[in-house]
DSSP file (Angstrom, degrees, kcal/mol; ACC not computed):
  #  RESIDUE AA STRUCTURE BP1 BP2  ACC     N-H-->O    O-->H-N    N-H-->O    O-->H-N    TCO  KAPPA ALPHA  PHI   PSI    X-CA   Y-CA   Z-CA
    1    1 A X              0   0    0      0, 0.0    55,-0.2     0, 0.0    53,-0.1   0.000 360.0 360.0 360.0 114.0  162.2   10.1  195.6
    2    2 A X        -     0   0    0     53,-1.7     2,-0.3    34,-0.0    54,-0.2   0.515 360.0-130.0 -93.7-115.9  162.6    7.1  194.1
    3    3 A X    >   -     0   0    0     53,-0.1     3,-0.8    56,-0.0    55,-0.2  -0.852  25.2-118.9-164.5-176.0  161.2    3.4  194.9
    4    4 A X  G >  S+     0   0    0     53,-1.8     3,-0.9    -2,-0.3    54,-0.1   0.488  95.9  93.3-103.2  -6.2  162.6    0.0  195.2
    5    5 A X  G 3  S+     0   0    0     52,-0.3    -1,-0.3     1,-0.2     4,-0.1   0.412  76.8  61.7 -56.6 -18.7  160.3   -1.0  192.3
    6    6 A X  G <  S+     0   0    0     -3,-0.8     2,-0.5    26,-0.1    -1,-0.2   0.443  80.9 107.3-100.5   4.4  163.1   -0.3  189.7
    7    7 A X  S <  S-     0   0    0     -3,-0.9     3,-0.2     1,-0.1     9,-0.1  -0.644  88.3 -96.1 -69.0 129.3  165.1   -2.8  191.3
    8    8 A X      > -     0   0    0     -2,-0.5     5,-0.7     1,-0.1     4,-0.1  -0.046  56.2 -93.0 -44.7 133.4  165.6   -6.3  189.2
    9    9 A X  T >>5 -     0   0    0      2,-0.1     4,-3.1     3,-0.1     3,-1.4   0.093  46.4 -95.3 -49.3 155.5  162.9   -8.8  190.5
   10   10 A X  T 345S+     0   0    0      1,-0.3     5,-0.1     2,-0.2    -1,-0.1   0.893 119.2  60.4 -22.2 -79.4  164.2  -11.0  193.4
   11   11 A X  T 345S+     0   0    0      1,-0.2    -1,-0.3     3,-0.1     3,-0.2   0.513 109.0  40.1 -27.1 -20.8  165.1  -13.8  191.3
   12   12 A X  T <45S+     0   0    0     -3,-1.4     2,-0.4     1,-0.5    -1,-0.2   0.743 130.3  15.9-115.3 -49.0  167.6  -12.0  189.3
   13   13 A X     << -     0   0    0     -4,-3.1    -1,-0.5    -5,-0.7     3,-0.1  -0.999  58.4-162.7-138.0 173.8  169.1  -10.0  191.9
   14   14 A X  S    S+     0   0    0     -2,-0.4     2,-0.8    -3,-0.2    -1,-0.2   0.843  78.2  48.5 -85.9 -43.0  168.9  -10.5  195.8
   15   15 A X  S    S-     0   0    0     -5,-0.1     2,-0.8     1,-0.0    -7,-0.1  -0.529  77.4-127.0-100.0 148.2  169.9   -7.3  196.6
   16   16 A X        -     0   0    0     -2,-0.8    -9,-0.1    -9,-0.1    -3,-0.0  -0.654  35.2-129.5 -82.9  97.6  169.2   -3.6  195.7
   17   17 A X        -     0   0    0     -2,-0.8     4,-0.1     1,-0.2    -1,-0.0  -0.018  12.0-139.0 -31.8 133.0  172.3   -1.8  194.7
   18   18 A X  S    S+     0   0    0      2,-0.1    -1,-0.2     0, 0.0    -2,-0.0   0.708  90.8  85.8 -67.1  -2.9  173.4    1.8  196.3
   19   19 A X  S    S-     0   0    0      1,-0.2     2,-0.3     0, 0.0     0, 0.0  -0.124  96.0 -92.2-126.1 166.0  174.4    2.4  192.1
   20   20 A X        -     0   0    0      1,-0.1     2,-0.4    23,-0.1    -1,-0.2  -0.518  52.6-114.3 -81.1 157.6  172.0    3.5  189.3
   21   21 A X        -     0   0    0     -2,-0.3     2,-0.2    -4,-0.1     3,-0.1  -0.756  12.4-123.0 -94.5 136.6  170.6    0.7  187.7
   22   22 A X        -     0   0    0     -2,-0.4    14,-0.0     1,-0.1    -1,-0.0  -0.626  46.7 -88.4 -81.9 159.6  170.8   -0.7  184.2
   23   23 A X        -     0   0    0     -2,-0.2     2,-0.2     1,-0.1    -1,-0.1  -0.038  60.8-176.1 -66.2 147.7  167.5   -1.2  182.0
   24   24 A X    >   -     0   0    0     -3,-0.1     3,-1.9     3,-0.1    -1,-0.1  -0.991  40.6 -98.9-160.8 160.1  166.3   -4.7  182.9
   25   25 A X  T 3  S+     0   0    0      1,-0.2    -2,-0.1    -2,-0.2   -17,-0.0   0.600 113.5  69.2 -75.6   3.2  163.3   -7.6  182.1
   26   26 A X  T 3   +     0   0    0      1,-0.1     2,-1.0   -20,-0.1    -1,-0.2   0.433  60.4  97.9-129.9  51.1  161.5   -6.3  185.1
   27   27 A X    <   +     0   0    0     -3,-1.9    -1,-0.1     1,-0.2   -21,-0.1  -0.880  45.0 151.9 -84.9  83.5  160.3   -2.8  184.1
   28   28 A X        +     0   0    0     -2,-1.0     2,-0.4     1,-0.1    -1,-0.2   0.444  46.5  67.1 -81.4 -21.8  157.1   -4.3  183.4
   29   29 A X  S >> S-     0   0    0     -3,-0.1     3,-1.7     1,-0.1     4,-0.9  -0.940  74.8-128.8-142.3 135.4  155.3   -1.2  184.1
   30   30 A X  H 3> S+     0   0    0     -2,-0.4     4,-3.5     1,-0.3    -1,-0.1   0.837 113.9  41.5 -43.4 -36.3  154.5    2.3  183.2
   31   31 A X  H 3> S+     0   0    0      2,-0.2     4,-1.0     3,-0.1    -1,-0.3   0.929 115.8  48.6 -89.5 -19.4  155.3    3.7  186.7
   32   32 A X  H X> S+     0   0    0     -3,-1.7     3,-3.4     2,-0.2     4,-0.8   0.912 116.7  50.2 -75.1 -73.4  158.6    1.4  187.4
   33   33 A X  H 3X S+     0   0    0     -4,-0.9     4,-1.2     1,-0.4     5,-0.2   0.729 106.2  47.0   2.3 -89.0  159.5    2.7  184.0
   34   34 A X  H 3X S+     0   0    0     -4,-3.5     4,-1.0    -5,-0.2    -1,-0.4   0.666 113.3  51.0 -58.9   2.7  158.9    6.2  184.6
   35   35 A X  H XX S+     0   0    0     -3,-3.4     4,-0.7    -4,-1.0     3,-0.6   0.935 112.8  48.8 -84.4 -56.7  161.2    6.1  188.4
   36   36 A X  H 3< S+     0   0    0     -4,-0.8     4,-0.2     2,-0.2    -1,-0.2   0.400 107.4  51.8 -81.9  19.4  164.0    4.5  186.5
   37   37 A X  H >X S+     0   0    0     -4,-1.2     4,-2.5    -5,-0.3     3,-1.6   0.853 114.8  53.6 -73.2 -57.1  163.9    7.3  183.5
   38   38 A X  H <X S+     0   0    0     -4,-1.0     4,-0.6    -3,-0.6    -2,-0.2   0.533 105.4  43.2 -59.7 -26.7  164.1    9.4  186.2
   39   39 A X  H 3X S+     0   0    0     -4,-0.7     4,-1.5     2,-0.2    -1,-0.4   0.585 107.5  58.8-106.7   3.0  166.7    8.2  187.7
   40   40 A X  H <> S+     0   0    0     -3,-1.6     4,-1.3     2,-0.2     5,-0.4   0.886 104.1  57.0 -54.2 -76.8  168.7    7.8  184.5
   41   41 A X  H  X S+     0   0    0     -4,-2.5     4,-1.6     1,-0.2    -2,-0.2   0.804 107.5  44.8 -49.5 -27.2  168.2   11.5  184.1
   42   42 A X  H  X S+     0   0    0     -4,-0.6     4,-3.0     2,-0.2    -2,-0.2   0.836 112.9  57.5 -90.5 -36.8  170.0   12.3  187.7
   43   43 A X  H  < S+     0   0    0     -4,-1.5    -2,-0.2     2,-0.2    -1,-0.2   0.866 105.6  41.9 -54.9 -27.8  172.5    9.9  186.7
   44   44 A X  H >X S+     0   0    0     -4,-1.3     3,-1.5     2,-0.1     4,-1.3   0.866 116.4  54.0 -71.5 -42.9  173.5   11.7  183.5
   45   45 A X  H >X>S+     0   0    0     -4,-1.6     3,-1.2    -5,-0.4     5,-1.0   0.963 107.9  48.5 -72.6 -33.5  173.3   15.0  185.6
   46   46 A X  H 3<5S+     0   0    0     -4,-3.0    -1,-0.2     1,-0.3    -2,-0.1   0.415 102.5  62.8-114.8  45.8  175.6   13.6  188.1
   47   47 A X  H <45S+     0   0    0     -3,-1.5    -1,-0.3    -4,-0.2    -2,-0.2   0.691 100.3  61.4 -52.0 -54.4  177.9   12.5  185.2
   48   48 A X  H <<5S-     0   0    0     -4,-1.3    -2,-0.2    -3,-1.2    -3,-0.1   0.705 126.6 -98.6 -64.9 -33.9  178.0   15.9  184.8
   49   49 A X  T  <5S+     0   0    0     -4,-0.9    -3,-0.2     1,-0.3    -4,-0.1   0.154  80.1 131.2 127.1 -18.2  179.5   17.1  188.2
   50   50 A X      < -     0   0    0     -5,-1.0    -1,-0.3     1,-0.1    -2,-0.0  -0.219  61.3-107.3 -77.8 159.3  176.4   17.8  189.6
   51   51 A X        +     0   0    0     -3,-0.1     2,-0.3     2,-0.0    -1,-0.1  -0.529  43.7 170.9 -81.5 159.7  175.2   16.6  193.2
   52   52 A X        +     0   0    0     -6,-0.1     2,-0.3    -7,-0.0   -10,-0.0  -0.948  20.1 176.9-161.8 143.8  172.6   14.0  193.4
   53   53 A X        -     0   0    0     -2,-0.3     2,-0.8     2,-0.0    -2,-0.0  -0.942   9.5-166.5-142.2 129.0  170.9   11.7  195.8
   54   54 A X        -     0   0    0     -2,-0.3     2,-0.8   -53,-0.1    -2,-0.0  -0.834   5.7-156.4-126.8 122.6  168.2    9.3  195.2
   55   55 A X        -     0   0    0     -2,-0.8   -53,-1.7   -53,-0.1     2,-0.8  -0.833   1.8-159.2 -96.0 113.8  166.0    7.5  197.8
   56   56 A X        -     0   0    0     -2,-0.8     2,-0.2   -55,-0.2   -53,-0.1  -0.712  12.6-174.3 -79.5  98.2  164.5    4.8  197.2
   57   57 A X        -     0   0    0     -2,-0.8   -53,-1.8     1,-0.1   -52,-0.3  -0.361  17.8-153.9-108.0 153.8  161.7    4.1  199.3
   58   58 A X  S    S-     0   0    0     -2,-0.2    -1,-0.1   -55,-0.2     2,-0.1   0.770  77.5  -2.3 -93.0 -24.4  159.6    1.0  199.6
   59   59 A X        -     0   0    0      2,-0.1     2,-1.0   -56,-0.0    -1,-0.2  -0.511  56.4-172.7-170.7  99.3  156.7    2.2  200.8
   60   60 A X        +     0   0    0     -3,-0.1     2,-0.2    -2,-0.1    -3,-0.0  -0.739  14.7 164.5-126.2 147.9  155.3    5.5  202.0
   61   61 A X        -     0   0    0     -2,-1.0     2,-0.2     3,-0.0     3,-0.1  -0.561  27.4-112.0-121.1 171.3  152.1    6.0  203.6
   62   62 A X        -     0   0    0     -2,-0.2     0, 0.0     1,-0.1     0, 0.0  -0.792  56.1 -47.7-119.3-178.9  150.3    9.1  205.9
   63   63 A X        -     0   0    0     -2,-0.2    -1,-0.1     1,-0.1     0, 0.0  -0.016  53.1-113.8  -5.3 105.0  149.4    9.3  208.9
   64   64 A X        -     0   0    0     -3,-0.1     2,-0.2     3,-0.0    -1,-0.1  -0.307  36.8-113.7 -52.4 154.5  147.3    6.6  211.1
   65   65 A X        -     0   0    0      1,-0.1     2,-0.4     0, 0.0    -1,-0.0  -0.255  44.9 -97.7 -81.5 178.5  143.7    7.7  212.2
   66   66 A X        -     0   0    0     -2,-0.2     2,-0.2     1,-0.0    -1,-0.1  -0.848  32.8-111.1 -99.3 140.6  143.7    8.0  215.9
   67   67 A X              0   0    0     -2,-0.4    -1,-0.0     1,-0.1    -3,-0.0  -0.511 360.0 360.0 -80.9 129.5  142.4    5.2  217.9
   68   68 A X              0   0    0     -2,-0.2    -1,-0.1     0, 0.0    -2,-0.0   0.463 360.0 360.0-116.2 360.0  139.2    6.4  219.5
């Protein structure tokens, strides 16, 4: 699981690429940082031959309370 946080700010690009991403000015922060090291490491493994899929998700949340 990735997030949509290692995508280049708006301004730069409009869209989010299906592709790994190159290093860019907006990894401003230690946790976009550490998803895209992460996903730089499943890109070298699937350099390699190995399978890989990365989701990037925007937002994940739990459960709503139930309306009482």
């Amino acid at each position: 699981m990735s997030t949509l946080s290692v995508a280049p700010p708006l301004a730069l690009a409009p869209e989010v690429p299906e592709a790994f991403l190159p290093a860019h000015p907006g990894l401003r922060y230690g946790y976009q940082q550490s998803k895209w090291a992460a996903e730089r490491l499943l890109e070298q493994a699937a350099e390699r031959g190995l399978p890989v899929t990365v989701h990037r998700l925007g937002r994940i949340v739990g459960r709503s309370p139930p309306v009482t």
